[in-house]
N, C-alpha and C positions, 0 to 999 in steps of 0.2 A: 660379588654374588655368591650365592651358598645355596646348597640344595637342603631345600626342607627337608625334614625329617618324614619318615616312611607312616605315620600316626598319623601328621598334619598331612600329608598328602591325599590319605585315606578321606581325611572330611574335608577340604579343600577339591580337592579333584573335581572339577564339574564337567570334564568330558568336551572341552570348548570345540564347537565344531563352525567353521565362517559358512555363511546361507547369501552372503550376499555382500554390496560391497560398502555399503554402509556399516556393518561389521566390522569390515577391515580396516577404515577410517576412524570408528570409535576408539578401538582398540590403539591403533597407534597415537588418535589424538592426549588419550587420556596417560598412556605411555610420555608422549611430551609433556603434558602440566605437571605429574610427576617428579619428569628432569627436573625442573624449575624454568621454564621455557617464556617467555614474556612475548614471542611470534612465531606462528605458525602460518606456512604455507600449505593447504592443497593443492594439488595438482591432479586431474584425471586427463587421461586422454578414451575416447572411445568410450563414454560413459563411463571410465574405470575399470574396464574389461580386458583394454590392452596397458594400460600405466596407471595406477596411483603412488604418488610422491608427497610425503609428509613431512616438511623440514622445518626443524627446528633450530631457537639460538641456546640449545637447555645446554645442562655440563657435560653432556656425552656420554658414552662408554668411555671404560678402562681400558688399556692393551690387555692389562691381566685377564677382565672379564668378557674378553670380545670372543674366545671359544666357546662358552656356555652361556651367550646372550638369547641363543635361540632352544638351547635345550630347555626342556618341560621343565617345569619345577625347578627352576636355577631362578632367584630373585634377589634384590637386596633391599627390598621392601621391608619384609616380617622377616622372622627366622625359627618361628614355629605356630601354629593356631592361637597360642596365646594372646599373642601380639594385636589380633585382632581388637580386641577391648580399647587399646590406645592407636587405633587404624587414624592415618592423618592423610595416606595415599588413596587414589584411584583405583590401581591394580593391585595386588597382593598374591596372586597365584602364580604367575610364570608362565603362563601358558599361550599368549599374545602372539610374540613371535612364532611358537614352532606351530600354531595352528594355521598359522598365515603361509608356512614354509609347506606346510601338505597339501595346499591347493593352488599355489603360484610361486614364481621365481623371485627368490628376496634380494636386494642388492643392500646392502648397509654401508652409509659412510658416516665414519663419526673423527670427534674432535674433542680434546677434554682441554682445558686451559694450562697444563701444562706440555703438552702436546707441539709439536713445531710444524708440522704437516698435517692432517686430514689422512684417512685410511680409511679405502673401500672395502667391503669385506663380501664375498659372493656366497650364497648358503645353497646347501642340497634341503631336498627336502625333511630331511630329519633333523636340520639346522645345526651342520657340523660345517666351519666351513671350507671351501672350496677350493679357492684363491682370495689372495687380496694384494692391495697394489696402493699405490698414492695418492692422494687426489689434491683437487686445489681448492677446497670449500672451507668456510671458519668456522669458527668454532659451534658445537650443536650437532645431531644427528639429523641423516635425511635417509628413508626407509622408503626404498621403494619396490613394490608389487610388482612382477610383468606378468603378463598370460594370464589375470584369475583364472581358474577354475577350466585350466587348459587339460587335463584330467579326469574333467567329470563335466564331460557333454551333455549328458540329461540336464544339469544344473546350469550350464553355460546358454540351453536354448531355448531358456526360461526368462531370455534377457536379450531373443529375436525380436521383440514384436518393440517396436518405436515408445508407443505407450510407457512400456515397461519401464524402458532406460530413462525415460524421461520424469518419470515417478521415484527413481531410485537417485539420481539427479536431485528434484525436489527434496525426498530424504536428508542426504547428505548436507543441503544447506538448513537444512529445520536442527541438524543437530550441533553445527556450527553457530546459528542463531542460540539455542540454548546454553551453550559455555560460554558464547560472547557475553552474554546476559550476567553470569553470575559470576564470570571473571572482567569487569570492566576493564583494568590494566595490560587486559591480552589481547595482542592486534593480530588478526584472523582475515585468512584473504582465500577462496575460491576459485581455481582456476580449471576452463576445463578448453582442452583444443584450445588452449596458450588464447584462449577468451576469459575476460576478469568478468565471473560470475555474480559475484558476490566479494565486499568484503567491509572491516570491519578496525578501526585505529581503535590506538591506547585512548580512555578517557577514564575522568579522575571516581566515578561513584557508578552506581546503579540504575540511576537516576537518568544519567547521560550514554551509560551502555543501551537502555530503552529508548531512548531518541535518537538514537544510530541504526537500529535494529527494527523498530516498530514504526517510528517518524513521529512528530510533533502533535500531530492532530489526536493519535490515539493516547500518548502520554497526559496530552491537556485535563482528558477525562480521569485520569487514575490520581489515588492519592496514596498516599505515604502513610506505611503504618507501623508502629514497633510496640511489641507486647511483651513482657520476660516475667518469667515466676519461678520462684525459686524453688520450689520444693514438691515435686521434681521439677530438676534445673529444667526450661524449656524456655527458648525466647525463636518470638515469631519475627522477622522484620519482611517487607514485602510494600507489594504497591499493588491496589486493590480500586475496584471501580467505584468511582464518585458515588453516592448516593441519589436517584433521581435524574441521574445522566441519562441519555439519549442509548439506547439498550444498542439501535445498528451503530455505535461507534466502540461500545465499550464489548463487544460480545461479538461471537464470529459461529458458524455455524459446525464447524469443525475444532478438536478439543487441541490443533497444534500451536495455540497459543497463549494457551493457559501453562503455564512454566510454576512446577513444582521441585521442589528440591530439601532434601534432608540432608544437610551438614554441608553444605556445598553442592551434594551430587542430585542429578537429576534422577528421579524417581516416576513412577507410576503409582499412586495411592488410591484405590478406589472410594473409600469412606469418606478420606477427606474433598476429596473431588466432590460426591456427594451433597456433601455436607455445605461446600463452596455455593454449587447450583443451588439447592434449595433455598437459601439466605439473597443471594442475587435475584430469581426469579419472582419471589416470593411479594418484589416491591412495582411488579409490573402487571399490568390486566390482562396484557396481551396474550394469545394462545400463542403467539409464534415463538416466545420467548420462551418458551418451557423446552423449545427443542436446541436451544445454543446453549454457549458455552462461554464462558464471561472471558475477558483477556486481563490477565494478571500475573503477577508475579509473588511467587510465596516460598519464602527460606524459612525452616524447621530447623533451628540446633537443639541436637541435644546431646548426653555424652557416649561418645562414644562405645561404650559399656553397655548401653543399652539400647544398642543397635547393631542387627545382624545382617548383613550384607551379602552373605552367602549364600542366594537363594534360588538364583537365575545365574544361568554364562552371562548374561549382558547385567548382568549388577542391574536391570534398572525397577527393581520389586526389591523392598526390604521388609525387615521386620521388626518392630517396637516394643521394646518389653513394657512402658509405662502409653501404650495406646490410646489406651480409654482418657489418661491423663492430656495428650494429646489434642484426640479430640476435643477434649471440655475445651483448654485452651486455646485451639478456634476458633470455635464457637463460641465462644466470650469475646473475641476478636470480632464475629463477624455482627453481634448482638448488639457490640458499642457503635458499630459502623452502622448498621444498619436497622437497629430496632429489631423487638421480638415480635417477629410477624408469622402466626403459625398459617400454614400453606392447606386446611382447609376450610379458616373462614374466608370470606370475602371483605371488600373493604364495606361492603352496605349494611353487611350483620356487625360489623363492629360499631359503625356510626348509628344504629338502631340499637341496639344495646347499650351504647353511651347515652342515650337521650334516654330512654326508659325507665332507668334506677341507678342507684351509686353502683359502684363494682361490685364485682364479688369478693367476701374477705377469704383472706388466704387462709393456709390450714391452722398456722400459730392463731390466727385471729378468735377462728371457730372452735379450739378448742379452749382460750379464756373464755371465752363466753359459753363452754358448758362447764367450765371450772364455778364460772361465777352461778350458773342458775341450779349450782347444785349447794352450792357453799352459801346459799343466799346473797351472794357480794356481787354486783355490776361491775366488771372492770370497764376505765373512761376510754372509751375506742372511738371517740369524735376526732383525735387527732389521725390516727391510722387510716380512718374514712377520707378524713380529707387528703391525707397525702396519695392514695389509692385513685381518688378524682384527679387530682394535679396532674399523677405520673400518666393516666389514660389520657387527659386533654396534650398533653406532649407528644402518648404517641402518636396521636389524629391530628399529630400538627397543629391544634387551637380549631380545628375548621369546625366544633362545635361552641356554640358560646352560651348557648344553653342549660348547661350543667348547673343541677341545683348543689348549691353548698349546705351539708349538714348541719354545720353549727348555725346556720338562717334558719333552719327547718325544726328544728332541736328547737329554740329558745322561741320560737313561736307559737310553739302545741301546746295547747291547757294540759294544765296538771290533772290528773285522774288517778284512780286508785291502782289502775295500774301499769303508770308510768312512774319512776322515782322524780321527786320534783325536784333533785340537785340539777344544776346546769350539765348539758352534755351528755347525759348517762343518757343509755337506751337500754330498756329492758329484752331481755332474749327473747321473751315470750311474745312481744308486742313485735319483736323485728321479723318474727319467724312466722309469725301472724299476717304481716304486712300492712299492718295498724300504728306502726310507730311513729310515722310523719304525715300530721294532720295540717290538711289545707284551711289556712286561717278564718279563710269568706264565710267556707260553710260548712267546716267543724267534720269534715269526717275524710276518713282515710285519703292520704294520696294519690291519683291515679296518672299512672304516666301517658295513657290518650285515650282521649273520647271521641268517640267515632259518630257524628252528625249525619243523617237519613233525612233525607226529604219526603215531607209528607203525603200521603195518595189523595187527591180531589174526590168528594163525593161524585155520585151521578148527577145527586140537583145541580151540581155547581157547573158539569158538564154540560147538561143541560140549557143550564142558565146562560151558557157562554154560545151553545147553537142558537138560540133565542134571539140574540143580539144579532145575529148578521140579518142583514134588511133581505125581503125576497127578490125586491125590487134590481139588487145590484147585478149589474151586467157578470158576462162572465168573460174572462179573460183566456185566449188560450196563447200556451204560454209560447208554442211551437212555432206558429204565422206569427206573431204580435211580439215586437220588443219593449221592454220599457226604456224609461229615462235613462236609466244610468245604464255602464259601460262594464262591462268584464274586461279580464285580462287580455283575452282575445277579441278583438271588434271587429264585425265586416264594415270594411272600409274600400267603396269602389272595387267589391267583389274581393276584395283583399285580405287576408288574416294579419293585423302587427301587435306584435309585442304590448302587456304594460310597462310603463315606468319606471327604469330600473334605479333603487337608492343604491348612493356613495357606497355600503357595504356590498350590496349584488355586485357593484361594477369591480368594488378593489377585488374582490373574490375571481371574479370573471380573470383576471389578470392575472392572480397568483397562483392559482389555482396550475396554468402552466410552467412557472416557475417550479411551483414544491414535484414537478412531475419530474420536471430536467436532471433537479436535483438526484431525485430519489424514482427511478423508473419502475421498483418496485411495489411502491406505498400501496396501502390499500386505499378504497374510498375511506375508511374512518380516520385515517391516518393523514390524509389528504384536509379532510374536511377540520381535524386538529390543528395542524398547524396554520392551516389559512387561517382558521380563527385567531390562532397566536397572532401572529403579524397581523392583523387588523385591529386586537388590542394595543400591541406594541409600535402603532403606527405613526409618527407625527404631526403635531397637529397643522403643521404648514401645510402635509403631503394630505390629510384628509379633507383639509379644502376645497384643496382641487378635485377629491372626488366628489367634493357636496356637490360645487360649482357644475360637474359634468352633468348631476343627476339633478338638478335644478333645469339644464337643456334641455336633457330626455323629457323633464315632464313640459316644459313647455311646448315643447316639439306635438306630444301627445295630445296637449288641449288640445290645437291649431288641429290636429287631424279628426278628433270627437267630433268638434265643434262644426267642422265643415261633412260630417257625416250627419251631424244631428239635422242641417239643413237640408242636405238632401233627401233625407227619410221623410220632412216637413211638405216637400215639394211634392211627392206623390200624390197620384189621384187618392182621393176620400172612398173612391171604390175599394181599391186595392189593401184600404188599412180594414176596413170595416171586418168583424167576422159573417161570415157565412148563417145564414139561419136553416135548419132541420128543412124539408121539403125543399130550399131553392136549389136551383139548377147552378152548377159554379160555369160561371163565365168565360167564354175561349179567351186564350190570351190574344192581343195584340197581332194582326200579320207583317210578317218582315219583306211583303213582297216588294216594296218599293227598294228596300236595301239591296233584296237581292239583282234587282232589274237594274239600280247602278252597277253592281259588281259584273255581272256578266254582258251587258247588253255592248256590241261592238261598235266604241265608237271610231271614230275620222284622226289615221294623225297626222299629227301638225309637224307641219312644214319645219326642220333645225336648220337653226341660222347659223350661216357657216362662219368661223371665226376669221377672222384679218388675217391676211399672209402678211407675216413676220419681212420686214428688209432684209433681203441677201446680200453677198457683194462674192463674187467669183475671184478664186485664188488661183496665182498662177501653180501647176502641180504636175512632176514630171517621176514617174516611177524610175527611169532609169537614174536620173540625180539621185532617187531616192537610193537606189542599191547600189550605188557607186559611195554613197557616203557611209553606208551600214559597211560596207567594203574596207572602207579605209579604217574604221572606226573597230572592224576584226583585226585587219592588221596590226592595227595601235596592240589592240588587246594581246595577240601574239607574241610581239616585241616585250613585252613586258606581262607573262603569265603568272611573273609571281604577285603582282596585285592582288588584292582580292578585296569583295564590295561583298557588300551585303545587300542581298533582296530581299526577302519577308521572313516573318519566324513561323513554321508549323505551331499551331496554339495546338492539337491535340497531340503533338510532340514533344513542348516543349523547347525545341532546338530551330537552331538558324540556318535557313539557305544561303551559300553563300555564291557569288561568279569570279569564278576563277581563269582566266581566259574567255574558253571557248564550252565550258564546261558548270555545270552547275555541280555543287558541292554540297555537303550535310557536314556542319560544324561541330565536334563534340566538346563544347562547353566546359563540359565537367573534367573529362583529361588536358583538357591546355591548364585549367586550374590546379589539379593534381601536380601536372609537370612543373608551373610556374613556382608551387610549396614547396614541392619537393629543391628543387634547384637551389631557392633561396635560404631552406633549413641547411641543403649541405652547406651552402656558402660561410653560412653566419649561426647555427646556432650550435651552442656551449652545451654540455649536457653538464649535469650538476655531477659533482663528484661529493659521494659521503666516506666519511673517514673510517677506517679499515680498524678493529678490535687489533688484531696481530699484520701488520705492512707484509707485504710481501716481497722476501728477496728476491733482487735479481743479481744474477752471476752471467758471465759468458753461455755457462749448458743451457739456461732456463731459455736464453733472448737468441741463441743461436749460431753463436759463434763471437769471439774479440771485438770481428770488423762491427762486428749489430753494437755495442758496446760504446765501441769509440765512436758512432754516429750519434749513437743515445749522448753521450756526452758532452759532444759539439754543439747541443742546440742551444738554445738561447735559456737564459738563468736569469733570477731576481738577482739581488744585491746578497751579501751571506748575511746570516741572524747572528743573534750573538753566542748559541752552541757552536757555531761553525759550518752548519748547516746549510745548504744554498738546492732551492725548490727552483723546480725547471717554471721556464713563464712561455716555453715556445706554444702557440695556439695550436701546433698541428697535434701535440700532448695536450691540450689541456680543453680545446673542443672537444674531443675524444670520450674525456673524462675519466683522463688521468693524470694523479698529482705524485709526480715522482721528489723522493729528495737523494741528494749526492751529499756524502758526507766526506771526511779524509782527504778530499784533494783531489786533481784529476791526475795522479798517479796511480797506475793500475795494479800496484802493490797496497798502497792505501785508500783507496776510494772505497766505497760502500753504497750501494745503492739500494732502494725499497722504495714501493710501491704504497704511499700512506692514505689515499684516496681514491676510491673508485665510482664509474657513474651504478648506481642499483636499476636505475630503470632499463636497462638494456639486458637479458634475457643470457646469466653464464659466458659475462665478461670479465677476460682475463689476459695472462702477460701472452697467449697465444694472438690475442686483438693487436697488442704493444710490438709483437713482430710485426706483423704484415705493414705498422703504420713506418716503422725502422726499413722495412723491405720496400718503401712507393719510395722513401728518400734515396736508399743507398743504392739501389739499383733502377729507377725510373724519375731521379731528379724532382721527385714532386715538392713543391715551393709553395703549395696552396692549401689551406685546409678539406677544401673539396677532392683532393686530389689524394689525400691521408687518408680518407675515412674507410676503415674496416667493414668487412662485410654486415659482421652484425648490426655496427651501428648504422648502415646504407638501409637495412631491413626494417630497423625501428624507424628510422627518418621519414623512411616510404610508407610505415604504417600512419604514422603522425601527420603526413600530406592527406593522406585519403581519409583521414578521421575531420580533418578541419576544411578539406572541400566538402564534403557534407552536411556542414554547418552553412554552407553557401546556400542561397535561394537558388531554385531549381528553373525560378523563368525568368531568363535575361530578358532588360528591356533592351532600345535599341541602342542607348549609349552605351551599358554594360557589354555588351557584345561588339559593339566596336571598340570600345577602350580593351576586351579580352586578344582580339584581334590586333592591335596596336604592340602589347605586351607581349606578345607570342613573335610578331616581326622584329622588335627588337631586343628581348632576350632568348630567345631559342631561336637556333640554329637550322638551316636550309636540312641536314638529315640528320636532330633531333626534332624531328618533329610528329613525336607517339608521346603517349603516355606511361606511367609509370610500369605496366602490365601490357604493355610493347602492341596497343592498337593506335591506329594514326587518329591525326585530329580532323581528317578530311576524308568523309567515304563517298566516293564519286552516285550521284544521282543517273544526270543526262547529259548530253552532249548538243549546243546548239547548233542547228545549222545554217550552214553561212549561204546555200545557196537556196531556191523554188525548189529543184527537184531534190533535194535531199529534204524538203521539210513534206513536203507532198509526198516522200517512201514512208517516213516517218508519221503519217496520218494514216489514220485508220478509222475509218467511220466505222458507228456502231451497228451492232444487225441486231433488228426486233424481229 
């Protein structure tokens, strides 16, 4: 590392000041890809407030450079402003670490591959450091933050309120999602409260970084795009929304998923952002669509030379020297994708002006033809015309087929004086007239619509037509009097029902809540779109069945007209008749006879009594009775470790069970816990991955000779043909550790190293490999369960309660007594809690054995 020069510093310097903790993640992530780092771990604890931990597999610090890794302007990036022009890093300024060092506690451990040991390094805040000491990490640096912003309280209580942390949380993974993205080779993991947040494996393209990151369904919609131009060098590569695609899969309402980047890095571009929406929005009707934001992916190289990076502390705003260039090629990108579709016609003024007249000619076109009408010479523009039709019916998709072709229109007009009579040619004067294309029929200019008026009736005719109706004919009113035929609504026996619904009402009736499940959002037009989709797209098997439904309906419906039309027929001839001017309208009908059934009291009648049923008398003696419940307590006493089940609480979930003299509440879910947990220590191996530098072990590391010559003693493969001979004892190798002995078991020549370790287990090490040397040498253990280390006891029990959660939560009643079964005969009379030390039985009630303890134990209610 080298300090820049006092010049470069002056225009480099941007004052880096951390605001939060997304900041301090950037900084050190982009710090690791730098390294050359192929995985990174986050780690936060306390939303990153009290630990952020960023460990990398990159080449580390130097011993040399490890005093001025945190000083300002100490890098070995650039080595003065110049450098900038051929920038291929991230960082470039220096200033990362000792910004991090003014508002929290820095711990640094690093490792360089010539390196034999790991070394912690502790920093003051002016990033000079401290102390430093040894560690047991491999190779790669790990930078970890304590206390952010323990310092500067105003800013620390900015990150009280739940909301916040959990926003700044969200952060953190948005910016790991974007290097995921345009680093596919780099595997990216989230941790936060030793909770896997997020994370993210090596895969081979960009392609497969997006279906790790975004998921299948949004990838389906995007396509693949590569555009390069040489002069200026600019090449676009990216993945960009389908054209026509479904807008809520390919678009999100917020811009955190649209991933922009120049040269690799992520940026902020407003123009092109712009430029993006406009070309996306532009192919949709919707208004809601003008307010999202497309999901895409867009990589910008160009040379480094003509890109300035020094614009913002967070690098993420640059600057373009060939912009405009840029732009265009974007937008030539976005025009082949998606057609030139300018955002303030609509799609109805362009289908109207395609049907109306050929195009408009472009400007080359319009100024040969004042070239020609001044030179006397026609230039032949029938071909131009017609490629100018082609390329508009392409961009309307064909949905016009109407389109007159000019050389049909051209080789049909009479020749006149002032048309040229060569094939093809159009006079300027004639075109600009709009006289040049004459309809064959009837000879004169073409019109693109005639607009048909319907003609107004004389009076006589009016007339003539009141004339016609006879005086004679009665008058209908339309209010009292029905006709023949039926509406949609018919009174039917005082009743309103439905018309007949056809095959397409019914499939609509149907899907109509489907497209809703789907989409809770949709509007009605949105709604009513797709239902129509899927009733086009329907089959003809499955539309049968709706014809056949609505073939029922309408049967169903005569059957009810037709028994209405009779009823109406049966009425009195009074009651249809209308009413004539002066008569008196008729009282209705009285109901007295109905009501004098209803109310009049009559006589009731005698209920015949049913058959008494055949009895037969049992002999029954209550004291036999409690003299056998008696003995039948005793039984239970003699043997209280029984235990039966009675019923399952259904709005508990959980089993009563009788345990003696007592009733019980079974917990399910910890006898399950304990029975995993038990059986993982028994029998399961943890994987061990192979170690970059093994780790020595000597007498100081393992604890003394005696720890040594135990290690030695256990059980060994056959030797290889180095001479080599790999320990096979389980109580090593469940653990997930792969030790080898080399030299012999003379303790002058022996050698041993640690060539495998388990990764899943959380900062295990040869301190694990004591304790397991400590259960043999000093407590005889013979068992693998009886070897296992704390930490890995701690992963094992997380691993139990991860996979009883995967358990259904209501036992039936064989489950519960086969849990029951399993519990009496592999745990033990006092193992009998759960992993997190509550028992598996919490006492309910107690029964009682005699009358007067169950008569204390009664309590009638008080209303």
């Amino acid at each position: 590392m080298k300090l820049l020069p006092p010049d470069s510093v002056r225009l480099l310097s941007s004052s880096q000041v951390i605001t939060s903790v997304v900041n301090v993640v950037k900084e050190l992530l982009e710090n690791s890809l730098d390294a050359g780092a192929s995985s990174i771990d986050v780690k936060l604890e306390n939303f990153g407030l009290d630990r952020i931990e960023v460990r990398d597999n990159g080449h580390g610090v130097k011993a040399a450079d490890a005093s001025v890794m945190a000083v300002r302007h100490f890098t070995s990036k650039i080595c003065s402003h110049e450098d900038l022009e051929h920038l291929e890093t991230y960082g470039f300024r220096g200033e990362a670490l000792g910004s991090i060092c003014a508002v929290a506690e820095l711990i640094v451990t690093t490792k360089t591959e010539e390196d034999d040991i790991s070394t912690q390094y502790t920093l003051d805040p002016t990033g000079k450091i401290v102390s430093q000491k040894p560690s047991h990490l491999g190779q790669g640096t790990s930078v970890t933050a304590l206390k952010l912003f323990k310092n500067l309280p105003v800013r620390r209580q900015y990150y009280t309120s739940t909301k916040k942390c959990k926003e700044e949380l969200k952060k953190v993974q948005d910016l790991l999602i974007t290097y995921a993205i345009i680093k596919p080779e780099l595997r990216l993991s989230l941790v936060h409260n030793k909770v896997v947040v997020w994370q993210k494996t090596k895969v081979a393209d960009n392609r497969s970084a997006l279906l790790a990151t975004l998921g299948p369904s949004v990838v389906a919609n995007l396509l693949q795009c590569h555009q390069q131009q040489e002069e200026p060098e600019i090449v676009l590569d990216g993945f960009l929304p389908k054209p026509g695609a479904d807008y809520s899969s390919t678009s999100s309402s917020a811009p955190d998923k649209t991933f922009l980047y120049v040269n690799n890095r992520p940026v902020q571009l407003k123009e092109i952002m712009k430029l993006l929406r406009q070309h996306y929005c532009a192919q949709y009707l919707e208004d809601a669509v003008r307010n999202r934001y497309p999901i895409l992916m867009l990589n910008i190289t160009v040379s480094p030379s003509s890109l300035d990076v020094n614009l913002t502390p967070d690098k993420s705003q640059v600057l373009l020297h060939d912009k405009e260039a840029v732009l265009t090629a974007v937008e030539a990108l976005l025009v082949s994708l998606y057609g030139f579709r300018p955002s303030s016609d609509s799609s109805a003024e362009k289908q109207l002006s395609h049907v109306k007249a050929v195009p408009s000619l472009s400007p080359l076109q319009t100024d040969a033809l004042e070239e020609g009408k001044e030179g006397g010479v026609v230039h032949d523009l029938s071909l131009n015309v017609e490629e100018n039709i082609l390329d508009d019916e392409h961009e309307h998709g064909g949905a016009v087929s109407s389109t007159v072709n000019a050389h049909t229109l051209i080789d049909r007009q009479p020749s006149n004086g002032t048309a040229d009579a060569s094939k093809g040619q159009i006079p300027a004067e004639d075109w600009s007239r709009g006289t040049a294309l004459i309809d064959p029929s009837s000879g004169e200019a073409l019109q693109p619509i005639t607009i048909h008026q319907p003609s107004k009736p004389n009076q006589s005719d009016l007339a003539q037509v009141k004339g016609q109706s006879s005086p004679n004919k009665k008058m209908v009113n339309a209010i009292t009097e029905k006709g023949a035929a039926l509406t949609a609504y018919d009174m039917i026996s005082n009743r309103t029902i439905r018309g007949p619904l056809s095959a397409a009402a019914l499939f609509k009736k149907e899907a109509r809540a489907e497209v809703l499940r789907e989409k809770p959002t949709a509007s009605l037009q949105e709604i009513s779109i797709a239902v129509h989709e899927r009733w086009k797209n329907l089959r003809e098997e499955d539309r049968k069945k709706y014809e056949e439904q609505a073939k029922k309906h309408l049967e169903h419906h005569g059957q009810k007209t037709k028994q209405a039309s009779e009823d109406r027929c049966k009425e009195p001839a009074a009651n249809t008749k209308a009413q004539m001017p002066g008569q008196k309208r008729k009282a209705p009908l009285s109901n007295q006879q109905l009501l004098d059934e209803l109310f009049t009291v009559q006589p009731q009648k005698k209920l015949k009594m049913p058959d008494c049923k055949p009895t037969q008398p049992l002999p029954c003696s209550v004291a036999a009775l409690r003299l056998q419940l008696q003995r039948l307590s005793s039984r239970s006493h003699a043997t209280p470790r029984d235990l039966q089940l009675v019923n399952r609480l259904a709005s508990q979930n959980a089993w009563v069970i009788l345990c003696g003299q007592k009733l019980m509440l079974l917990n399910a879910f910890g006898v399950n816990e304990a029975l995993l947990f038990k059986r993982l220590l028994e029998d399961n191996i943890l994987p061990a991955t192979s170690l970059q530098n093994p780790v020595q072990l000597t007498d100081g590391n393992l604890g003394g000779a005696q720890y040594t010559e135990t290690l030695c003693g256990m059980e060994k493969h056959k030797p290889e043909l180095d001479g080599g001979v790999f320990f096979s004892d389980l109580r090593l190798v469940a653990n997930g550790f792969k030790i080898k002995l080399t030299g012999g078991l003379m303790s002058a020549e022996r050698h041993l190293e640690v060539t495998a370790m388990a990764n899943c287990v959380s900062f295990l090490g040869v301190e694990d490999l004591r304790e397991i040397l400590t259960a043999i040498l000093h407590r005889n253990a013979s068992t693998v369960k009886e070897c296992r280390p704390l930490k890995v006891r701690s992963y094992l029990q997380s691993e139990a309660v991860r996979l009883a959660r995967q358990l259904p939560t209501s036992l039936s009643r064989e489950d519960a007594e086969e849990t029951l079964q399993r519990m009496k005969l592999q745990l033990s009379e006092d193992n009998r809690a759960c992993i997190h030390g509550r028992p598996f039985l919490h006492h309910l009630s107690d029964i009682p054995s005699t009358d007067d303890e169950a008569m204390r134990l009664f309590r009638p209610l008080k209303f």
